[in-house]
N, C-alpha and C positions, 0 to 999 in steps of 0.2 A: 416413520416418525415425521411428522410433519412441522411441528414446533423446535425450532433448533435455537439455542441460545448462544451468542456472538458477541463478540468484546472488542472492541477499538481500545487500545490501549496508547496512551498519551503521555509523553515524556520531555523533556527539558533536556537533551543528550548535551556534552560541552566536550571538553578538549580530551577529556581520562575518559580511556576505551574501559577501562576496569571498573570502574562507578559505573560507566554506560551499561556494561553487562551486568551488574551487581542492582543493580535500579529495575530493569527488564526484567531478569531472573525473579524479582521481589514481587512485582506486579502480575507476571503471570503466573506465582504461584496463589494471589490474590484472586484472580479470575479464575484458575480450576479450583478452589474454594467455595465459586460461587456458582458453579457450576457450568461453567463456559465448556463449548465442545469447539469451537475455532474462536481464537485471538490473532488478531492483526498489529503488527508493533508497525511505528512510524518509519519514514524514509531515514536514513542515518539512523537510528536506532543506537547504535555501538561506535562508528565514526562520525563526528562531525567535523573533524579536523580537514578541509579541503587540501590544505596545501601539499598532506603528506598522504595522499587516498592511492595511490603508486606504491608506495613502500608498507603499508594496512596491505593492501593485495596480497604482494610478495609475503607478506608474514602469514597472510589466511592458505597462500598456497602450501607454503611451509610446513604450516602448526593447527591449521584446520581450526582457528581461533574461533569465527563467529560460526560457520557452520555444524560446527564441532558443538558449539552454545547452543546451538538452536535444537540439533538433532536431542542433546540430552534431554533439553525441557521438554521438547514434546513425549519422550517415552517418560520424562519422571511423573508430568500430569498426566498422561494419557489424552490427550490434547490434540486437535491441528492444529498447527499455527504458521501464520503467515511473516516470516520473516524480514517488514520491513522493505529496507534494500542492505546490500552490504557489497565490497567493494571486491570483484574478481579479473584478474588476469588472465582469466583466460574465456574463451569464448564456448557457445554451447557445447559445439564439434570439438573442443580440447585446443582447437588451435588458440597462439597467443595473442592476446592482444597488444598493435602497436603503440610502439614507444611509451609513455610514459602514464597512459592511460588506462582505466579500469573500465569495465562495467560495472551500471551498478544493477546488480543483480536481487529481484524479489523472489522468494525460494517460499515454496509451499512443503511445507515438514507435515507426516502421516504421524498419529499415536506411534507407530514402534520407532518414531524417526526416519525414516526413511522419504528422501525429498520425492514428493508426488510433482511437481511442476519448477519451471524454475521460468521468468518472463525477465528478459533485461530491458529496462527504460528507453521508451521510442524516442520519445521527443524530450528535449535536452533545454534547460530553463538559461537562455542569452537573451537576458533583458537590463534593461534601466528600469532601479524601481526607488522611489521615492524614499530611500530609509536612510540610515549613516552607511553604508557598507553602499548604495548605489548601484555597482553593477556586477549583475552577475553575471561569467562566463563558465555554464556548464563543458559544452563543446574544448576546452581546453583541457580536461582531467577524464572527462568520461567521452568510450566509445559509445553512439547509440547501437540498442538492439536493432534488430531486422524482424522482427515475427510478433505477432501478435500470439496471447497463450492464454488458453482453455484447460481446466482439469475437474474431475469427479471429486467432492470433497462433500462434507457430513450435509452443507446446505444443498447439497444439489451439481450444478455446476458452476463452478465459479470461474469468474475471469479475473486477469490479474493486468493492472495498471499502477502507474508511479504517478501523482504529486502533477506537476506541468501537461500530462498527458489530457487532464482534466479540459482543457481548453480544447480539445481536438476530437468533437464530437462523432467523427469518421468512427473513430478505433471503435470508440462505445454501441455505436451501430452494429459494427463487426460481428464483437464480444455478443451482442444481444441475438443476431438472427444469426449466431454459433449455438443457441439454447442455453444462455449463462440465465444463473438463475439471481445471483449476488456478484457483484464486482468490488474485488478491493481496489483500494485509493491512499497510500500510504504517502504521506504529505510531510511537506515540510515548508507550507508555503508561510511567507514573509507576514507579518504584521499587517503591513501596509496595505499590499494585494489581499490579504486573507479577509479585511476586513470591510473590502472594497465588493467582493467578486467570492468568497470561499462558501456560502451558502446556496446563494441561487444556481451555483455551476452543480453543487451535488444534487441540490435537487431537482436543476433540471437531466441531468444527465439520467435521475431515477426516473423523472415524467416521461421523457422521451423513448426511453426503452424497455420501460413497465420492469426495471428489475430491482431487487436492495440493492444500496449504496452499504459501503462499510468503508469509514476513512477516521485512519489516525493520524493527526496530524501533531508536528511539535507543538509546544505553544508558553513560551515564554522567554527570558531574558537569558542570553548564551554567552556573550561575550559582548562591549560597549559597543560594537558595530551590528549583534546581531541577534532578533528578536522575531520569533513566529507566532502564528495567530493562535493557536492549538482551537479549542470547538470542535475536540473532532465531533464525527457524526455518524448516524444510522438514520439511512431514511430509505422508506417500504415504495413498492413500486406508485403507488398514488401520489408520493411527493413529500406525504406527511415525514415533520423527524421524528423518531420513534424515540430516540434519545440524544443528548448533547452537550460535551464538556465545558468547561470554560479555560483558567490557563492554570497553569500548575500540570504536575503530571497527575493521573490517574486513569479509573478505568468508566469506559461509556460501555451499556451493556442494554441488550433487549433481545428479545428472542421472538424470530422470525418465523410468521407462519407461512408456508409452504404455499397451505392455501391460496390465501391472500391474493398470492400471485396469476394461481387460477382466474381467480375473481376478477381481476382488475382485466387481464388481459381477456375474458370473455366480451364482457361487458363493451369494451372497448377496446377491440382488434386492431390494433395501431401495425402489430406484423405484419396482419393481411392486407391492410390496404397501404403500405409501401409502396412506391411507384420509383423508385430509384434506390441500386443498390449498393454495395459497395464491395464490390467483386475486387476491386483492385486491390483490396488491404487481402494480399495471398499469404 
């Protein structure tokens, strides 16, 4: 099958984890509707609440709250779906994560449910950014991942990145001469930044290493301090967007041809003629 159809799915998550799941559950029943065979839900998806992302853990470790959410939908649509990030205590290997901190964990669910990948957030967003809320300090609540992650999914190969990673065109490198054929991008980047910097990074990051982008980002009014750009996006290895939200939640959708990618990377061998690698992302 070489045409595969994909859904960014775009949301406004706020403080109630239960509207948060009760909104997602609506919309991806909206995309297997429309025939989506992988959707992608945004970073926080189900928590936005930073302060209590430690005590969310211990409850998912618990009660299997969002992973438990995720696994149904994909067996009720018969679906992959890319869940986002959500907030785990514990690390790949079982060990616990210290003190009071989570990963935030993107989790790739197969049609029967069963998680095919799971990639935790490399690089951790500790910036000053021009909004009412100013500064963010990811590094305080989440552990960063160690590895970068690859897995066989209905496009091909995909690779999995979070939202901040976007900036750190190494990984993407990685992900590409790893034979990724689509990389998700599940975002939550800020108004401010997103309206500055959220287009040209995805499409350059698709130019660069001739692959699909597939990024859901939030996008809109959360709380008086806190306000994302949403747009999410789908864009084909040439750079083109194939499709593009605006703010509000809903679904961005196109269906991806396999070919395409063929094509592009014939024509224009950017693999082969690489002249530095990047051996170090082990």
């Amino acid at each position: 099958m070489s045409q595969i159809r994909v859904a960014a799915i775009q949301m406004v998550s706020r403080f109630d984890v239960e509207a948060n799941l009760s909104s997602a559950g609506a919309l991806l029943q909206q995309a297997a509707a429309e025939g989506v065979q992988l959707a992608v839900l945004p970073e926080n998806f189900a928590v936005l609440d930073s302060g209590n992302l430690c005590q969310w853990g211990e409850q998912e470790r618990q009660q299997k709250l969002f992973t438990g959410f995720l696994a149904e939908q994909a067996r009720r649509h018969r679906m992959q779906i890319v869940g986002g990030t959500v907030p785990l205590r514990e690390r790949p290997d079982g060990t616990p994560v210290s003190g009071q901190r989570v990963r935030a964990a993107s989790l790739l669910l197969d049609q029967d449910g069963s998680t095919l990948a799971r990639y935790d957030k490399l690089h951790l967003f500790d910036a000053a950014v021009g909004d009412s809320q100013g500064q963010y300090q990811e590094s305080s609540i989440i552990e960063p991942g160690d590895r970068w992650v690859t897995s066989p999914a209905v496009c091909g190969t995909l690779g999995l990145t979070v939202c901040y990673d976007l900036r750190f065109p190494a990984l993407y490198q990685r992900l590409a001469a790893a034979g990724c054929d689509l990389i998700s991008v599940p975002s939550a980047f800020t108004y401010h930044t997103g309206q500055a910097h959220w287009e040209v990074l995805l499409r350059a990051r698709a130019i660069e290493n001739q692959v699909y982008i597939i990024a859901p980002n939030q996008g809109g009014e959360h709380s008086s301090k806190r306000r994302t750009w949403g747009h999410s996006m789908i864009v084909d290895p040439w750079g083109e967007v194939l499709a593009q939200g605006e703010s509000g939640p809903g679904l961005v959708i196109a269906d991806l041809d396999l070919a395409r990618l063929a094509e592009v990377r014939t024509a224009m061998p950017v693999g082969q003629h690489q002249r530095f690698t990047t051996a170090e992302l082990t």
